[in-house]
N, C-alpha and C positions, 0 to 999 in steps of 0.2 A: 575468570569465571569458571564456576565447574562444569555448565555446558556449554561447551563452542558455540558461536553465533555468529553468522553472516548479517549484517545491514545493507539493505540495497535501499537509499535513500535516491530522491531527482526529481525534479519536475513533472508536470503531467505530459504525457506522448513520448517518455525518453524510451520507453520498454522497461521498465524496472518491473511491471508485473510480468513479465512471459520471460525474462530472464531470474525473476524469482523461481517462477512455478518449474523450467528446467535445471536450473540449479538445486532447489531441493529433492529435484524427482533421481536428479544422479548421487545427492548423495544419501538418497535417503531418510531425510534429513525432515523433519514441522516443518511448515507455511506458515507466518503471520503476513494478513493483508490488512496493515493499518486502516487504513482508509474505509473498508468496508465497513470495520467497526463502527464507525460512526453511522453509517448507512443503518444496518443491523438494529442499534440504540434505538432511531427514529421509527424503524419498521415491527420492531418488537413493540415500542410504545404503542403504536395503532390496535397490532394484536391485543394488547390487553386493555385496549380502550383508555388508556391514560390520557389526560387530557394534555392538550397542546403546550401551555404555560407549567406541566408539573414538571419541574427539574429535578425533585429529591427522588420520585417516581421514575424519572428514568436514568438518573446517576443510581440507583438501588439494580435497576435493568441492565445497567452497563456489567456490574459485577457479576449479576446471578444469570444472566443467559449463558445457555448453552451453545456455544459455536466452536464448529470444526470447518477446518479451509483445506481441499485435496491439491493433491502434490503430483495429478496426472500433467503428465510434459504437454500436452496438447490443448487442456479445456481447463478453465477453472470452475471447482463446485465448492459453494456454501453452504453448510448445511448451519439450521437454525432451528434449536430443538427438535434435532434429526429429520428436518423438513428439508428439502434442496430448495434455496430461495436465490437459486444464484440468479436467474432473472430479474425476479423481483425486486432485488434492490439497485437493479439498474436504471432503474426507472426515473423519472423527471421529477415526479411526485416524490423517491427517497431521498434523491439529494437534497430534494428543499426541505426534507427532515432532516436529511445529514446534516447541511449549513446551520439550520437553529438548533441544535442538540450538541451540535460542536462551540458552540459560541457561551456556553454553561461550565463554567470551572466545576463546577461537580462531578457532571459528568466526565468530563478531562482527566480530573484525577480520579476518579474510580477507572475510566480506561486506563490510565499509565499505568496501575498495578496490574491490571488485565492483561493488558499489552507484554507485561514481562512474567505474568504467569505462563507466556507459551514456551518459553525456554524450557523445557524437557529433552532427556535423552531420547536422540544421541544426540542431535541438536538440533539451529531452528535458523533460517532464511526469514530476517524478517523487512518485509517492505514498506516503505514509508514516505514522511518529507524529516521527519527528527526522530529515526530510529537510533542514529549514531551519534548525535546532539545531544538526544535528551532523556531517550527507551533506555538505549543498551548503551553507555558511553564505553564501557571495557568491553567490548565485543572483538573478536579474537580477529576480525575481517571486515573493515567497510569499505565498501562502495559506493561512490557517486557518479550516479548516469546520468548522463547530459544529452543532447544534442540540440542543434539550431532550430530555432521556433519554427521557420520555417519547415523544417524533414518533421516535425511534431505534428504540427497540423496537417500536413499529406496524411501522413500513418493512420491521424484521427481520421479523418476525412473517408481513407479507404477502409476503415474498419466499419465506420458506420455505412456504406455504400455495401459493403457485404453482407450486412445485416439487412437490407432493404429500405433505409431510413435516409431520408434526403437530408442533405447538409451544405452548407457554403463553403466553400475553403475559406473566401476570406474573411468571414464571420468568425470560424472556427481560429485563422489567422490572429484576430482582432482580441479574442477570448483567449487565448493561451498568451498571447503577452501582456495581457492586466490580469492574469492567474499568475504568471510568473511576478509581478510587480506585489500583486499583494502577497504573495508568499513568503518572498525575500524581504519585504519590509514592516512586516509583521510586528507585534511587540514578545510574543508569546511565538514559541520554539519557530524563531524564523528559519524558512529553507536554504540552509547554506552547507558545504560539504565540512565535516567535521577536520580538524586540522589534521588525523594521522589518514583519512580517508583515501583511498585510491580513485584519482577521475579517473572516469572512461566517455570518453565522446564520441557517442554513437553515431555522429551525422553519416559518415559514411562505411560504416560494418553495419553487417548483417548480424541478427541475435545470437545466429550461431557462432558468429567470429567473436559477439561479447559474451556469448556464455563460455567457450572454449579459452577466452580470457579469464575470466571470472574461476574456471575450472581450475586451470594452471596456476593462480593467485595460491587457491586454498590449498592445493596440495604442496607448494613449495612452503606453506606456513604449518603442513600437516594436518589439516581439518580432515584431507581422505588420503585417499591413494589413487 
């Protein structure tokens, strides 16, 4: 491909967002955060009043919004027609947009070309469940971050407890292993690690021991220095 591309493909709670967002912050490199896109699709349709049931209306939305994802090592921001929405589509209310606006092959396929329009110089981190499946199959570097359902749901657990927001472990428990059941056995780009992909099992490294991996990956393949 003529521009280099990382995939950080894995499960929910593996860290593949915050080992995105530092890996491209070192190399300088685009952000794609798959997943928000869908988020984005759902939240955009509100903005323009699209009605619930319009799929042609908001596979037309998947294409033509404007979205940029920052590449600061510390915070992630969304901007959404130069709006910062990064809260916003954290919300309870976007994912059950996300869920139904993902479940529309239209809009799927207007995101997949989306999805590989971010691939711009110098190059692009992109995060996913089938970036290295189905986005980027020739991508110069993938990754599949793992770790035990178990260390998933802590991670969850304490991120939401920082945020001020009550949560059950074993609720959250209970919820990332039927997200990992339906992910993997999906019919359409099931979550599995691409066959040249590199695992990494985070149960027991810290982000910085898998980004300082993920570091030394790229530059022995030459993506920096």
């Amino acid at each position: 491909m003529s521009v280099p591309i990382l995939t950080v493909d894995g499960p929910s709670g593996s860290g593949k967002g915050t080992l995105s967002r530092i890996v491209a912050h070192h190399a300088g490199w685009h952000l794609l955060d798959s997943g928000a896109l869908y988020r984005l699709v759902g939240l955009a349709g509100r903005k323009r009043g699209l009605g619930e049931d319009d799929i042609e209306g908001h596979a037309r939305l998947a294409v033509a919004m404007d979205v940029r994802f920052g590449v600061g090592q510390e915070a992630e921001l969304v901007l959404l027609d130069g709006q910062d929405v990064t809260d916003a589509i954290r919300t309870e209310e976007a994912g059950r947009d996300a869920s139904r606006v993902a479940a529309w092959p239209p809009v799927r396929a207007s995101l997949l070309e989306r999805q590989r329009a971010f691939a711009q110089p110098p190059g692009l981190v992109a995060d996913g469940r089938d970036m290295g499946t189905v986005v980027f199959p020739e991508a110069a570097l993938k990754v599949f971050l793992t770790a035990s359902a178990q260390v998933r749901a802590l991670r969850r657990y304490n991120q939401l407890k920082e945020k001020g927001s009550g949560a059950s472990l074993s609720a959250l428990s209970r919820e990332i292993a039927e997200r990992d059941a339906r992910d993997s056995t999906r019919a359409v780009a099931p979550l599995v690690p691409a066959r040249d992909a590199e695992v990494i099992d985070s149960t027991g490294l810290s982000i910085g021991e898998v980004a300082a991996c993920v570091i030394e990956l790229g530059r022995q393949r030459g993506l920096w220095t």
